[in-house]
BAFI-3210 file (N, C-alpha, C; in Angstrom, 3 decimals, decimal comma, padded with zeros to 6 digits):
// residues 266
n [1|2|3|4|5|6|7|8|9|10|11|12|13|14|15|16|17|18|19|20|21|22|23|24|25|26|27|28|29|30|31|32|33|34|35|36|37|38|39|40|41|42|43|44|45|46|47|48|49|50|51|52|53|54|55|56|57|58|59|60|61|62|63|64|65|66|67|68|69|70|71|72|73|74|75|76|77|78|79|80|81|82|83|84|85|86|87|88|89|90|91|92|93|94|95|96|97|98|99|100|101|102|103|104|105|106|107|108|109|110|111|112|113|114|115|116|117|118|119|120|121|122|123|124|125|126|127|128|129|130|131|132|133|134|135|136|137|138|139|140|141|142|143|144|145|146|147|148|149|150|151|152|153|154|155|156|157|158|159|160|161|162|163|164|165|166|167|168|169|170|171|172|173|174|175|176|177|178|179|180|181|182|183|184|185|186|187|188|189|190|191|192|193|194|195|196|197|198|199|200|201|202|203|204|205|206|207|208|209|210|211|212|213|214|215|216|217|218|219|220|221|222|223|224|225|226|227|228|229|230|231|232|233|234|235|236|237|238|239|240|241|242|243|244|245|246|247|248|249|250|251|252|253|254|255|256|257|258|259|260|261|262|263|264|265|266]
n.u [-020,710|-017,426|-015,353|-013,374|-011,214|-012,171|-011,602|-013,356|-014,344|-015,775|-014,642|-011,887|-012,102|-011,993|-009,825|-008,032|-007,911|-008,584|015,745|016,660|016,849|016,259|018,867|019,016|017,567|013,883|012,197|011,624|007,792|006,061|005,383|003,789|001,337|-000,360|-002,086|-002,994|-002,289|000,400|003,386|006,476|006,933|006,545|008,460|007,958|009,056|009,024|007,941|008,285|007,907|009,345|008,604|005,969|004,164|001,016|001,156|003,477|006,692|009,721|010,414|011,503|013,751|014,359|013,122|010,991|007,734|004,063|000,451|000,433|002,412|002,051|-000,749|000,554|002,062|000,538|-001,205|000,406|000,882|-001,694|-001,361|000,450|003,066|006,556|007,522|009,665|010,021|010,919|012,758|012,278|013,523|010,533|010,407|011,676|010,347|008,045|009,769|012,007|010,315|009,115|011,922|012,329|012,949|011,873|008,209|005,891|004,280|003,217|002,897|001,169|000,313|-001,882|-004,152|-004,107|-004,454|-002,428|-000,320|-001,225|-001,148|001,603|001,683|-000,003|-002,823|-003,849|-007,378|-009,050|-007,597|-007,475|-009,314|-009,238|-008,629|-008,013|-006,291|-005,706|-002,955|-002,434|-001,207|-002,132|-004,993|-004,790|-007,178|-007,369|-008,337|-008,495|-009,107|-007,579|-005,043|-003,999|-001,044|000,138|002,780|002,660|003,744|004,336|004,318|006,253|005,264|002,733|-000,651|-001,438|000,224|-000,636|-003,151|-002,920|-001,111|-003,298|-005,612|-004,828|-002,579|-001,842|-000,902|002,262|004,217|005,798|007,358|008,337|011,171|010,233|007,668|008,587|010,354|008,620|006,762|009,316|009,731|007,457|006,785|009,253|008,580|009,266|007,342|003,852|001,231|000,221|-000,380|-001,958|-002,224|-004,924|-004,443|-002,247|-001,187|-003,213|-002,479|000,437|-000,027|-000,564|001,695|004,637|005,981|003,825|002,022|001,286|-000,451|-002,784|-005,655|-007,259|-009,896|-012,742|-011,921|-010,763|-012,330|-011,255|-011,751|-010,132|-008,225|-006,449|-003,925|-002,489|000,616|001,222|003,705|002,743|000,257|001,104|000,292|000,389|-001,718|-004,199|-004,018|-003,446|-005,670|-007,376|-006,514|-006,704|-009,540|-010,074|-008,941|-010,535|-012,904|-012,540|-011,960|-009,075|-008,077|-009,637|-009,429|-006,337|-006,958|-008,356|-006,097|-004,439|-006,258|-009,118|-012,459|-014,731|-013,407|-013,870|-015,956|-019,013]
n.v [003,388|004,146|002,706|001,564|002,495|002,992|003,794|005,486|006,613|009,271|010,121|009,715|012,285|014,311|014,390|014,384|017,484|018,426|002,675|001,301|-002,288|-004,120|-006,236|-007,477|-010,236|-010,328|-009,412|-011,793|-012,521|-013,973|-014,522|-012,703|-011,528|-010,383|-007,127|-005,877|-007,209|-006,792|-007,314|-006,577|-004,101|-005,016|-005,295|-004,617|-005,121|-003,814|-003,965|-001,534|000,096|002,171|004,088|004,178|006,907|008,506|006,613|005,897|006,959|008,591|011,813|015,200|015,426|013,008|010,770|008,863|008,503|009,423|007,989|004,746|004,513|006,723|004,936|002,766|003,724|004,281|001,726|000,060|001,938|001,671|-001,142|-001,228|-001,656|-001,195|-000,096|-000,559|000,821|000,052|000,377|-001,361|-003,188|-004,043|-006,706|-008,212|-008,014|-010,313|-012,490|-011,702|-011,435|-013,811|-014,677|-013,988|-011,514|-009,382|-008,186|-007,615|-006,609|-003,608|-002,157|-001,246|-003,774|-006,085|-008,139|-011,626|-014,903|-016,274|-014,975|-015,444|-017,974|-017,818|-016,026|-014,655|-012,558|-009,225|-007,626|-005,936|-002,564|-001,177|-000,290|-001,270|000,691|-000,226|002,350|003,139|005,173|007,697|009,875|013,244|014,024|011,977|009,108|006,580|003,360|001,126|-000,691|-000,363|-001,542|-003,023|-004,746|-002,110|-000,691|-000,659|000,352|-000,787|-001,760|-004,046|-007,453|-006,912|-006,476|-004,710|-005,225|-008,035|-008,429|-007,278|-008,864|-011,593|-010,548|-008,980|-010,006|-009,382|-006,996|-004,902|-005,685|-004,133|-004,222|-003,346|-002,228|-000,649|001,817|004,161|004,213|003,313|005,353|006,907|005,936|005,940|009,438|009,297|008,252|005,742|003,808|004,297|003,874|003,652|001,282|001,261|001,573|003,784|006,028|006,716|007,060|009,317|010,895|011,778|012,773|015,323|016,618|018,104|016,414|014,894|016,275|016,159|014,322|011,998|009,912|007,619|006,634|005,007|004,218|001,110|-001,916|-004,373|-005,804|-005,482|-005,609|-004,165|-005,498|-006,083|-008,120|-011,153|-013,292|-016,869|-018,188|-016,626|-015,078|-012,085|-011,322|-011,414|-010,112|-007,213|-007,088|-006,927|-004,220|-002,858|-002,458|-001,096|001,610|002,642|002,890|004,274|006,911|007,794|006,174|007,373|009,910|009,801|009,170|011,606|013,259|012,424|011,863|012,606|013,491|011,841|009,499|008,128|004,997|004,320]
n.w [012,158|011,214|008,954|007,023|004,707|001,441|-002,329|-004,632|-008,217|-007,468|-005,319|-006,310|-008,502|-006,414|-005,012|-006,523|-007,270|-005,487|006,289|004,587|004,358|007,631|009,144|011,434|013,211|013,830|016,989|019,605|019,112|020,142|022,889|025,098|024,639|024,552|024,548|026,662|028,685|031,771|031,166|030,280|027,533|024,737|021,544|018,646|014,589|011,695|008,532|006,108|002,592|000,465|-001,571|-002,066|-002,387|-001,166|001,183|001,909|002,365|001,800|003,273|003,111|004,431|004,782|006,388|007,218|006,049|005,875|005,532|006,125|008,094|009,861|010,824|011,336|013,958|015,400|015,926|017,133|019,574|020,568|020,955|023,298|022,316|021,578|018,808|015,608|012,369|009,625|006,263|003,279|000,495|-002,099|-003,327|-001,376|001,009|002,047|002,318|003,926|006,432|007,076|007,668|009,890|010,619|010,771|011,968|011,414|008,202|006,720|003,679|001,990|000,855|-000,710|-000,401|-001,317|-003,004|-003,772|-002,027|000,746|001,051|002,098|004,313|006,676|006,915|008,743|009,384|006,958|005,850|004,106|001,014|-002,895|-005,776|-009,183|-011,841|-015,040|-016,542|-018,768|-021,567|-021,894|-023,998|-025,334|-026,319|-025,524|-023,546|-020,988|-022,481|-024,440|-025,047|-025,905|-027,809|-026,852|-024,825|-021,526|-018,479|-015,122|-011,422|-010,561|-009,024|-008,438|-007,441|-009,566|-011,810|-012,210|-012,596|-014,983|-016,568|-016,537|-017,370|-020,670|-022,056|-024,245|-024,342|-024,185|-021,427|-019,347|-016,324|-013,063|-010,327|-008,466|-008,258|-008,425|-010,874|-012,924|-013,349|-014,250|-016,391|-018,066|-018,085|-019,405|-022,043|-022,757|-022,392|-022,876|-021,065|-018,495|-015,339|-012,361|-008,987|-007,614|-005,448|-005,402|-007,682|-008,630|-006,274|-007,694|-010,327|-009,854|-009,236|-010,873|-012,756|-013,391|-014,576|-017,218|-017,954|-017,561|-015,925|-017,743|-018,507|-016,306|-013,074|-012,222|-010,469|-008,632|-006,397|-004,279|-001,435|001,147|004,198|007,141|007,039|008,779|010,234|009,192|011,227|013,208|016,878|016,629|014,349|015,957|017,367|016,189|014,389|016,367|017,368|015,517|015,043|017,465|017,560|014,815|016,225|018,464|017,057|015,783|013,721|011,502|012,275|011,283|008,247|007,512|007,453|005,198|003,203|001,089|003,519|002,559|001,586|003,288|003,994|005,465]
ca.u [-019,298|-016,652|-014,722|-012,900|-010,807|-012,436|-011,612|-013,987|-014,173|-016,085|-013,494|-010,511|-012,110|-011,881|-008,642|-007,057|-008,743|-007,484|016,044|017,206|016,504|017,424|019,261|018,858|016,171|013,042|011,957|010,303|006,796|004,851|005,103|003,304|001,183|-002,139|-001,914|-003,766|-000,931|001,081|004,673|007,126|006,732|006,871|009,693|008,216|009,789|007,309|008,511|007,304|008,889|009,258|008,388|004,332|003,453|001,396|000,960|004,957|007,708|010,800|010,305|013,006|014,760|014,716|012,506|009,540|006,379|002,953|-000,630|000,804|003,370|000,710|-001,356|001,453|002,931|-001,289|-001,568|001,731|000,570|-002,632|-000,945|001,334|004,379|007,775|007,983|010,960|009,844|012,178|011,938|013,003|013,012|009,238|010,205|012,210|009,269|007,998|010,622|012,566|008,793|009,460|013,187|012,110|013,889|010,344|007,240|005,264|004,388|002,318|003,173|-000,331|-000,150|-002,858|-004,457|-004,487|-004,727|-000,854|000,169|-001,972|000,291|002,947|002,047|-001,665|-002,880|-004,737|-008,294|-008,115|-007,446|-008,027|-009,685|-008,399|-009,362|-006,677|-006,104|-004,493|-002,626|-001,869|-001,074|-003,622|-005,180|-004,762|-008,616|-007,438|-008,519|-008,014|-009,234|-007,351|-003,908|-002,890|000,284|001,141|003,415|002,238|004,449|003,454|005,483|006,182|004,742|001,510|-001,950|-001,729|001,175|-000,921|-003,997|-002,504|-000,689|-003,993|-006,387|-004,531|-001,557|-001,961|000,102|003,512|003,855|006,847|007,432|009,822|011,472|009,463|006,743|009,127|010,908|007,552|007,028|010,065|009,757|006,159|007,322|010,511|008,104|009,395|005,752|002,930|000,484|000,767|-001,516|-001,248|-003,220|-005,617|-004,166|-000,449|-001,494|-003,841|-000,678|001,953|-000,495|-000,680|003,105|004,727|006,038|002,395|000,971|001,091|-000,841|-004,398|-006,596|-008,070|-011,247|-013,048|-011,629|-011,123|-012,689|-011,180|-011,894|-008,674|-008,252|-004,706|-003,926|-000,965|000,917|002,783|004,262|001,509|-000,014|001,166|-000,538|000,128|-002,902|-005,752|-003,470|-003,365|-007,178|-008,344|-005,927|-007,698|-011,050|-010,049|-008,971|-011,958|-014,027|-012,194|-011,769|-008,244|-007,921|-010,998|-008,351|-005,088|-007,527|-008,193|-004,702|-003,205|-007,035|-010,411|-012,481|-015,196|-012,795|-013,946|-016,887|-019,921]
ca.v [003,612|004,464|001,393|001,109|003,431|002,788|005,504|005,539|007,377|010,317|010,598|010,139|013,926|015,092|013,871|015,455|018,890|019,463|003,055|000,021|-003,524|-004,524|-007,546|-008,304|-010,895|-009,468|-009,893|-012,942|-011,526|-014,685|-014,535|-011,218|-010,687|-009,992|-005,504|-005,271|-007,780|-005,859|-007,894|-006,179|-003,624|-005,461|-004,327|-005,056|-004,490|-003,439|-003,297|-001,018|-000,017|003,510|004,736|004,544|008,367|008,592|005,493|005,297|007,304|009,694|013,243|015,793|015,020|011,465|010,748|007,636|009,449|008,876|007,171|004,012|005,341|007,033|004,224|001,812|004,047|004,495|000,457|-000,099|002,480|000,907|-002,619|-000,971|-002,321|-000,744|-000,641|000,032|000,661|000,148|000,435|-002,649|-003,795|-004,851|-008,313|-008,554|-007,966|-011,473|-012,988|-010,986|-011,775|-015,047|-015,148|-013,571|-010,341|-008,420|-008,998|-007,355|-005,792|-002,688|-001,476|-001,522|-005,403|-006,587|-009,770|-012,432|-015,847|-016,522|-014,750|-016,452|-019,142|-017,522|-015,131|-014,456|-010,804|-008,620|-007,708|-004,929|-001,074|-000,069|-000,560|-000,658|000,507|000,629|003,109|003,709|006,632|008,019|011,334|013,807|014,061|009,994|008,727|005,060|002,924|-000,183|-001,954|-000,286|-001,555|-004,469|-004,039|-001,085|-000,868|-000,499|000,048|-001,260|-002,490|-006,038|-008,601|-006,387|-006,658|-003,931|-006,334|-009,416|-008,028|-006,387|-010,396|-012,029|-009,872|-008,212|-010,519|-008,618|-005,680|-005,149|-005,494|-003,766|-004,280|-002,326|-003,083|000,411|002,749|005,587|003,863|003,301|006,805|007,459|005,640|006,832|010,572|009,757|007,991|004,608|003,616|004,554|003,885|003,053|001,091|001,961|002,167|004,583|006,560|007,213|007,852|010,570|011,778|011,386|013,120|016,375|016,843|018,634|015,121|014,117|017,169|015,986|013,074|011,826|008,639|006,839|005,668|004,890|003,528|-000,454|-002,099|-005,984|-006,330|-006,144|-005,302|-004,436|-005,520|-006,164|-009,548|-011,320|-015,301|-017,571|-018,871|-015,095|-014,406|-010,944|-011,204|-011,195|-008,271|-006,317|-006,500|-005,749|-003,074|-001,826|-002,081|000,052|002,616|002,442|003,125|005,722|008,084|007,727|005,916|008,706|011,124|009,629|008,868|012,784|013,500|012,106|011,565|013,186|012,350|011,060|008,614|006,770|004,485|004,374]
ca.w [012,479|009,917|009,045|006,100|003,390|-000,033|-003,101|-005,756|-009,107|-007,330|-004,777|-007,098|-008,741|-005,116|-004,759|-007,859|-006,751|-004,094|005,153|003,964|005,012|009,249|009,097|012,598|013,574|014,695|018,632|019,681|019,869|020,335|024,323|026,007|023,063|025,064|024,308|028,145|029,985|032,862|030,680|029,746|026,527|023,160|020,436|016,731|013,560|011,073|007,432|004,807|000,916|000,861|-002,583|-002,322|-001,388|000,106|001,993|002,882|001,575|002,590|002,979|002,718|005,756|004,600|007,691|006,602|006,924|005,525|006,089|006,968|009,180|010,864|011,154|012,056|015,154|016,200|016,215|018,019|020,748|020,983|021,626|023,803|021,846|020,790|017,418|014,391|011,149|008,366|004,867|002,460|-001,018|-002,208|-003,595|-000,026|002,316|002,395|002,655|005,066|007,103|007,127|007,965|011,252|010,419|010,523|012,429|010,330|006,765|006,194|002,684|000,478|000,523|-001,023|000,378|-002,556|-002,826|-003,750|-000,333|001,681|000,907|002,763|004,998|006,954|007,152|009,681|008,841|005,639|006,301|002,791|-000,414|-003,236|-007,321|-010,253|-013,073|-016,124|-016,609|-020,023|-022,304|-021,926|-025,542|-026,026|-025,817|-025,215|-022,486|-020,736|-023,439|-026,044|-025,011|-027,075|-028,296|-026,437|-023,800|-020,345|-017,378|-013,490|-010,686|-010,459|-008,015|-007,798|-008,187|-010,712|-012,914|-011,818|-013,458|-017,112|-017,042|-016,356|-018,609|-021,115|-022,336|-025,816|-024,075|-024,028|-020,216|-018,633|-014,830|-012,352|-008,716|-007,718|-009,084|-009,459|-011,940|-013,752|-013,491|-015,039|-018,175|-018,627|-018,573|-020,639|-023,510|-023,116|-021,700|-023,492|-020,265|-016,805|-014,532|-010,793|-007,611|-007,581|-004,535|-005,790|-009,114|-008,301|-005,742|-008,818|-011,279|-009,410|-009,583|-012,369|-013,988|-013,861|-015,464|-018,932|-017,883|-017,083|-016,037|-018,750|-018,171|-014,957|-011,692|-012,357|-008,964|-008,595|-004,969|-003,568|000,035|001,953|005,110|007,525|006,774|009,308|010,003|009,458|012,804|014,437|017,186|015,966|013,941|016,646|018,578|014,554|014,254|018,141|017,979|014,386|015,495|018,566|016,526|014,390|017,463|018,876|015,723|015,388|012,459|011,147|011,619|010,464|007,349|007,342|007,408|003,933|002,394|001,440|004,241|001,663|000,810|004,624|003,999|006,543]
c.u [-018,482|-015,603|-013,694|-012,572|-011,148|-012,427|-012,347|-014,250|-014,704|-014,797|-012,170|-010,662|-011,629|-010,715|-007,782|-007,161|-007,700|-005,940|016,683|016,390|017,330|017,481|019,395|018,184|015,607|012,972|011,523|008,582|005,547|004,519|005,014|002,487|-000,293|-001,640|-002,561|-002,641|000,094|002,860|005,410|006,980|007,470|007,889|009,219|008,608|008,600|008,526|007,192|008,107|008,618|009,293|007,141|003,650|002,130|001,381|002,115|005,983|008,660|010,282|011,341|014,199|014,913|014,134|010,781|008,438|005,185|001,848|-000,139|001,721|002,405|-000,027|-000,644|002,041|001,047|-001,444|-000,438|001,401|-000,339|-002,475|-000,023|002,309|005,058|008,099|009,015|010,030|010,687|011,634|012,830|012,372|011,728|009,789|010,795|011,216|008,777|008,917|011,797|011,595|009,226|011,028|013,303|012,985|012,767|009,319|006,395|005,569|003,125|003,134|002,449|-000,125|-001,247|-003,009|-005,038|-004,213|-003,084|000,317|-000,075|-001,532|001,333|002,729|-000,002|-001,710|-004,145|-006,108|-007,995|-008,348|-007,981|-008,406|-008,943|-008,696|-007,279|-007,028|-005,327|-004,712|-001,894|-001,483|-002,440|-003,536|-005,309|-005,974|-008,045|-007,902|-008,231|-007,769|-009,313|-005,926|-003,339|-002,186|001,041|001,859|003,329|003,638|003,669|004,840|004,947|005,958|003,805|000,406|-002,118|-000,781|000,235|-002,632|-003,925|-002,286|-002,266|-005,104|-006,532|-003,148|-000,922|-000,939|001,133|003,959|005,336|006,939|008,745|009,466|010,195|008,797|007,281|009,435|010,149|007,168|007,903|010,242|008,677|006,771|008,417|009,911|008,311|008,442|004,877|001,904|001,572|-000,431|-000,787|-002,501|-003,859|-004,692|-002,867|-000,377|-001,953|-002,367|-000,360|001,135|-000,833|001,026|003,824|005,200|004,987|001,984|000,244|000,093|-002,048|-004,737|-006,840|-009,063|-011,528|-011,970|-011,811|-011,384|-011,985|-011,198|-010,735|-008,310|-006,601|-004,730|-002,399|-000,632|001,858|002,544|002,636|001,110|000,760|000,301|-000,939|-001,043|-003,780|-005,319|-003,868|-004,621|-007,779|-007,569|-007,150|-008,833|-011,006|-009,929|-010,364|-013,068|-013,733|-012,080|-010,812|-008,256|-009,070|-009,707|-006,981|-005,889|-007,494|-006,870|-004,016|-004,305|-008,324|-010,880|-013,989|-014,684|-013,061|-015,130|-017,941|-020,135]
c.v [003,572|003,367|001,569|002,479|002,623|004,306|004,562|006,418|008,866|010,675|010,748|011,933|014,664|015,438|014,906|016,937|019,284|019,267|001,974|-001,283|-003,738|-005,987|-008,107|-008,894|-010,266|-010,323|-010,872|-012,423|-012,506|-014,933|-012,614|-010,897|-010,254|-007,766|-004,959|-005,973|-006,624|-006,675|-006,785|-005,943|-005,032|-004,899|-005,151|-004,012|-004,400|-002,782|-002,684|-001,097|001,401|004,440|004,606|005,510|007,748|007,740|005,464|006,000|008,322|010,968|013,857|015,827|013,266|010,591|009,252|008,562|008,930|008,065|005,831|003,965|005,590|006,247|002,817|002,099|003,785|002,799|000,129|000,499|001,792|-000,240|-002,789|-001,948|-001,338|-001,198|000,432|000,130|001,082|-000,092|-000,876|-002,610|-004,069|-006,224|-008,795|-008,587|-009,121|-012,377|-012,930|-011,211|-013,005|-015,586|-014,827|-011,892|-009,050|-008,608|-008,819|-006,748|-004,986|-001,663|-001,603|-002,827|-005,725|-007,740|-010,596|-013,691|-016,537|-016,238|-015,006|-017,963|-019,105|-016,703|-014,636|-012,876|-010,370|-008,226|-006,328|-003,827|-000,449|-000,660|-000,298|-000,408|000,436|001,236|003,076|004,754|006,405|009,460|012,021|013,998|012,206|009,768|007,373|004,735|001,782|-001,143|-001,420|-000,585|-002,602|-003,846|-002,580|-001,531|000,042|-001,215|-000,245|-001,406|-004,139|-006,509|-007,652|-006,829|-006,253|-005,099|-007,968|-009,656|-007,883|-008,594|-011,285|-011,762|-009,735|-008,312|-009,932|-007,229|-005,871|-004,722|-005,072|-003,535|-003,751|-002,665|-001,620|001,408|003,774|005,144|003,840|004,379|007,456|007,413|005,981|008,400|011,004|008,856|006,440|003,198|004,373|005,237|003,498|002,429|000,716|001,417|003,383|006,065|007,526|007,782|009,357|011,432|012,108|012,676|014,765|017,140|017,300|017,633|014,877|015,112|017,015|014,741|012,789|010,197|008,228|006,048|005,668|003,929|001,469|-001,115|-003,973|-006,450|-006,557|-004,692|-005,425|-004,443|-005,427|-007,938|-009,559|-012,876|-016,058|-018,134|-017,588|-015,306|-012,696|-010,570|-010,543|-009,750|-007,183|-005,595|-006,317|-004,542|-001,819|-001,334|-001,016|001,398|003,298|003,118|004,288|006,865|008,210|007,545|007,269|009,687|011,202|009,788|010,665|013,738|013,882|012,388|012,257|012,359|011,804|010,106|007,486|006,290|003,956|002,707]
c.w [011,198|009,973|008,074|004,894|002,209|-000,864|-004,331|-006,819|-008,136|-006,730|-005,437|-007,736|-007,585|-005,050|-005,779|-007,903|-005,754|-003,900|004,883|004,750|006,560|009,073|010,115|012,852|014,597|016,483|018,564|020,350|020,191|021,281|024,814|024,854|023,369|025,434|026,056|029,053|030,489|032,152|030,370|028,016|025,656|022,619|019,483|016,123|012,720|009,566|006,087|003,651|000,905|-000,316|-003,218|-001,728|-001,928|001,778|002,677|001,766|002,400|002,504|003,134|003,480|005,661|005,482|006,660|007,165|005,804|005,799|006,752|008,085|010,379|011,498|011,944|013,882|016,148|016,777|017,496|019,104|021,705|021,789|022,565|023,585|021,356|019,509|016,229|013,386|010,080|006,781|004,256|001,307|-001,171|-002,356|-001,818|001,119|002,872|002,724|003,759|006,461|007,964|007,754|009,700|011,361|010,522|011,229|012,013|009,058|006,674|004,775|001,558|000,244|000,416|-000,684|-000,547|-002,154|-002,808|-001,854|000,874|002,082|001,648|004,165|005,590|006,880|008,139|008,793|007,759|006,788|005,105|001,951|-001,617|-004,611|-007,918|-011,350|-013,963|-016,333|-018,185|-020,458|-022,323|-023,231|-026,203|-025,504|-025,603|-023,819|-022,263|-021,758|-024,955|-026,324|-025,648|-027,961|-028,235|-024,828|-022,421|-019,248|-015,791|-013,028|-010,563|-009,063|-007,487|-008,293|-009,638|-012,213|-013,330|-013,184|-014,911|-017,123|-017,444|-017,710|-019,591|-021,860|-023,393|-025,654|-023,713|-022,611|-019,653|-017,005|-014,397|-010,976|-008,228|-008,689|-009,082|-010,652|-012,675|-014,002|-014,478|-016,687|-018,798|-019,017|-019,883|-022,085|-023,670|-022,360|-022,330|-021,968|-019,121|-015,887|-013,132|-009,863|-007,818|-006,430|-004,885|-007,116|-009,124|-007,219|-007,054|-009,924|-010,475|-009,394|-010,922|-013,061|-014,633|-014,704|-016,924|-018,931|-017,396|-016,915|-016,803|-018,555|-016,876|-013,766|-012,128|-010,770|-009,296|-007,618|-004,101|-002,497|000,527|003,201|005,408|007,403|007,764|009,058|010,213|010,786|013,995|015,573|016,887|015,402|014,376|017,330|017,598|014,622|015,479|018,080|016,222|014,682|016,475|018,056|015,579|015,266|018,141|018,277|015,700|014,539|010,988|011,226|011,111|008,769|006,580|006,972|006,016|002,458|002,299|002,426|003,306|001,200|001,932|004,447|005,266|007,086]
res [x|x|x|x|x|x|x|x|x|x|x|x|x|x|x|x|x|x|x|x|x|x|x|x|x|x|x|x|x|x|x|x|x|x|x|x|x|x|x|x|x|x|x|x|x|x|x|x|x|x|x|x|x|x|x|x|x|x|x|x|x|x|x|x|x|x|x|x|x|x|x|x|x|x|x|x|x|x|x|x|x|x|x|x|x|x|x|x|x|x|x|x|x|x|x|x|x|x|x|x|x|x|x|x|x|x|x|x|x|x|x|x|x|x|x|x|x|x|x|x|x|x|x|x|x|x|x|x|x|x|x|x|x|x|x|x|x|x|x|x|x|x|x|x|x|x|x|x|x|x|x|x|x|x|x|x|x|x|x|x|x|x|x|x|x|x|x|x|x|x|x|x|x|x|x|x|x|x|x|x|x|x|x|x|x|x|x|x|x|x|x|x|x|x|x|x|x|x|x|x|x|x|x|x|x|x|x|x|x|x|x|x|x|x|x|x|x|x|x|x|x|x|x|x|x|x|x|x|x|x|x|x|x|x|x|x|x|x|x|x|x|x|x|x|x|x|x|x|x|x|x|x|x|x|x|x|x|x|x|x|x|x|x|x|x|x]
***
């Protein structure tokens, strides 16, 4: 059975080939939360960040669309619940979580040891590599960046990593990966280290053109799920409703949708 989105260097070739925050407090969703009970429909809120094509972003009608989108309205059906999805700040997502203003978070959250602290998560949906992106013609690689200046977004794996690793580089962080984008293109970024997924997006675009990978696919084991309030029942509803999916070939064809389907692991 097909379980799990992982992209790996082959698939990244493949790949390249081819509205605000709701300030209302969310529902109370910790009574009716069995997805088969005859209760009265659910209403969750479900926040994403809406500048990671193609996982979650606006399209030209300003409309949220993308893989998680997709995969968010599919789960929600599944659990027969009514659900919003709004877009918010990244640093705001947890916290907004927590204030009860949200009931969940699907926006490429990675499931790390720091957030686990705050916030539990459903079982993963995706895998995840990172890249650096540079000037085509520049041979550097990961481990040729000391003392250059590398852009990311802040409070990510990808920021969490360069900090951790790679202190030797001049580490520039931004509220959103356009902005990182932007200063790469306009020179005041050397590199960029990203997600695998958005990169490869971003680098097919005429900004990206001038621009390439550097080196292989970095793998650090990092898995994204959905985060909600610790002690949710949400949780167990999240992952029976995934697995269902899973089983039925839904998720197999939202997957098809946004992604090679080589990119779905057996």
């Amino acid at each position: 059975m097909k379980t799990l989105l992982k992209f790996t260097a082959a698939t990244l070739c493949v790949s390249l080939l081819a509205a605000c925050s709701n300030d209302q407090p969310a529902a109370n969703t910790e009574a009716a939360t069995n997805p088969n009970s005859s209760t009265a429909q659910r209403e969750l809120i479900i926040a994403t960040e809406s500048s990671f094509k193609p996982f979650s972003y606006l399209d030209n009608q300003g409309q949220l669309v993308g893989f998680e989108i997709d995969l968010a309205n599919a789960l929600c059906e599944q659990m027969q619940a009514d659900c919003q999805i709004v877009s918010q700040d990244w640093d705001s997502l947890i916290p907004s979580l927590n204030a009860n203003k949200s009931d969940a978070i699907m926006a490429g959250m990675s499931i790390t040891e720091e957030r686990l602290n705050a916030v539990d998560f459903s079982e993963p949906y995706f895998d995840n590599t990172l890249v650096l992106i540079g000037k085509k013609g520049n041979t550097a690689t990961i481990n040729d960046i000391a003392g250059k200046t590398v852009a990311t977004q802040q409070a990510t794996v990808s920021a969490e990593y360069l900090q951790k690793n790679y202190p030797d580089a001049i580490i520039k962080t931004y509220d959103k990966q356009d902005n990182a984008y932007l200063d790469l293109t306009a020179g005041r970024a050397e590199f960029m280290l990203s997600d695998v997924v958005p990169a490869a997006d971003w680098l097919t675009t005429d900004a990206g053109s001038e621009f390439e990978i550097k080196g292989a696919p970095i793998d650090i084991g990092d898995k994204v799920g959905i985060a909600v309030r610790k002690d949710s029942s949400l949780k167990a509803d999240f992952d029976a409703a995934l697995a269902s999916l899973k089983t039925n070939g839904k998720y197999d064809e939202i997957v098809a949708k946004y992604f090679d389907s080589q990119a779905v692991s057996q």
